[in-house]
N, C-alpha and C positions, 0 to 999 in steps of 0.2 A: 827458417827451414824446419821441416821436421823429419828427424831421424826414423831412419829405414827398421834402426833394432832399438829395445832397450838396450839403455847401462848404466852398469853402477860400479862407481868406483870403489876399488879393490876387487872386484868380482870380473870384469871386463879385463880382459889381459893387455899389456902395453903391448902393441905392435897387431890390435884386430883392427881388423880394413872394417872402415862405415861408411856406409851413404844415408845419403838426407836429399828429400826434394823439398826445393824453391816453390815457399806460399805464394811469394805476390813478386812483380818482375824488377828487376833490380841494375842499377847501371854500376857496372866496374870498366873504371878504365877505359871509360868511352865507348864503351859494346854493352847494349841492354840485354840480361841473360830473362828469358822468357821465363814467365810459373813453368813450374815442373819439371823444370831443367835436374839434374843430377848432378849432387856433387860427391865425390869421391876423397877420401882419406885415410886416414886411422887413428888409435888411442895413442899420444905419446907418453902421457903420464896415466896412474890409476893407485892409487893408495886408499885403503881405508883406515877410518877415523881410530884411533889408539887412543888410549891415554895420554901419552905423551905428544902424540902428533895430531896433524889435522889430516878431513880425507881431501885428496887432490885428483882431480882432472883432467887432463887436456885432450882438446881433438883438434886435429889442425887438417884441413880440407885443402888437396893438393890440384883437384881437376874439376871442370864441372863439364858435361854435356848436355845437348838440347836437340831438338830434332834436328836440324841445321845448324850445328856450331860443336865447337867444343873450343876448350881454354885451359891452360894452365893456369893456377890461381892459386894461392896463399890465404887463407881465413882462419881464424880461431874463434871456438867456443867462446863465448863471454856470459858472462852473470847476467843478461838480461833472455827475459820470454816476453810474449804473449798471449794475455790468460783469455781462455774460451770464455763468450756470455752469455746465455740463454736470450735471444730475441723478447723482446718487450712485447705483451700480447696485442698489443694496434702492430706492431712488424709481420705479425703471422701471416697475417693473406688470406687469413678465414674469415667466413662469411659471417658477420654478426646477426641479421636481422633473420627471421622464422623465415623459412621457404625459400634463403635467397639461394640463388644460383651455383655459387662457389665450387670448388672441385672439393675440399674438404669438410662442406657443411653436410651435417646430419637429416635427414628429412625423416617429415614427423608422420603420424598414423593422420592416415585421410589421404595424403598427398601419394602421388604417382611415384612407383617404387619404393614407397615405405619401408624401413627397419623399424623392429622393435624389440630389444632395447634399440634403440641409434647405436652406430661404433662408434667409440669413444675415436675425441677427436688425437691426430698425432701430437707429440711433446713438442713446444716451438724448438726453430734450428735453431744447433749451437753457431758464435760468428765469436771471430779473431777483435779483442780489445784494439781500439783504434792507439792505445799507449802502448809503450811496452814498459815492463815491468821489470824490479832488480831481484832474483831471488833472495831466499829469506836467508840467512844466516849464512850467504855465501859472497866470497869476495873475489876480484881477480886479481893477478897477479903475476909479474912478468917473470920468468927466471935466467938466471946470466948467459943461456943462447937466443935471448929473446921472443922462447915458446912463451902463449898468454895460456896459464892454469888457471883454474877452478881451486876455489880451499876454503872447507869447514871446519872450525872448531867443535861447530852443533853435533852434524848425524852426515853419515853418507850421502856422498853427490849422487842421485839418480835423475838419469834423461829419461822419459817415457814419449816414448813414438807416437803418440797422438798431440803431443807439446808442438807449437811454435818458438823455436830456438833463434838467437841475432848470433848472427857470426859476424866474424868483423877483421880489416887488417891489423888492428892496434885495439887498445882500450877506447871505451866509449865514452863518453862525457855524458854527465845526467842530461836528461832531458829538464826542460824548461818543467817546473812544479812538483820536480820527483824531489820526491822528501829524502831516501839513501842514492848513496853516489856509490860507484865503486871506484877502486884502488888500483 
């Protein structure tokens, strides 16, 4: 999912309502919830990093809805994303050869409707890591009502709303090859 606001803990207050819409379509419970479906919750935990302590996080996601649906549902923030990649330049869709056709290709002097300079072609799209990934210096971790927190000894937890976040009912098990696990 990616969150609707930034936040950073200690700065986000315990008890702000957030939403997050659904990247790619997801089965819970036997009901597949569509892309872009909405999920609804808030911050339970928010502490920043001290000296003596670590910083802490939690978002616990209580509702999701979709154009035709909606669900009561249970998910917590976890230590895992999905980091954006730049398309590899054979991905782009641009025309490689002189004169060809392409919606993005440049045409040269001589040739019908000429630019000159050409416009510079656009920067390839960003796409979503087919892995996901465990942040860097961050661990999860259950506490005795069984909310799953966020905790850094490093630097402050920040979500940034363009991220792909894993929510989840429980902790996640690494994936197959991932070199950190969380906790």
């Amino acid at each position: 999912m990616t969150m609707r606001q930034n936040i950073t803990a200690g700065k986000t207050p315990v008890g702000t309502k957030v939403e997050a819409k659904l990247t790619m379509a997801t089965l819970v419970s036997g009901t597949v919830i569509p892309v872009g479906a909405v999920f609804s919750g808030e911050v339970m935990a928010s502490s920043a990093k001290s000296p003596q302590d670590p910083s802490r996080l939690s978002i616990r996601m209580e509702s999701v809805q979709w154009k035709n649906g909606a669900k009561p549902i249970t998910v917590y923030l976890t230590a895992w994303y999905y980091p954006l990649q730049l398309a590899e330049d054979g991905d782009r869709g641009d025309c490689q050869s002189v004169g060809g056709l392409g919606m993005n290709c440049p045409v040269g002097p001589g040739l019908p409707g000429a630019r000159f300079p050409p416009d510079a072609l656009p920067p390839p799209p960003a796409r979503l890591s087919k892995s996901r990934v465990a942040m860097k210096d961050v661990e999860s971790v259950r506490d005795a009502d069984g909310n799953i927190a966020l905790s850094s000894t490093h630097s402050n937890i920040k979500l940034d709303k363009t991220t792909t976040y894993v929510f989840a009912t429980g902790d996640l098990a690494p994936e197959k090859n991932d070199e950190k696990s969380t906790k």
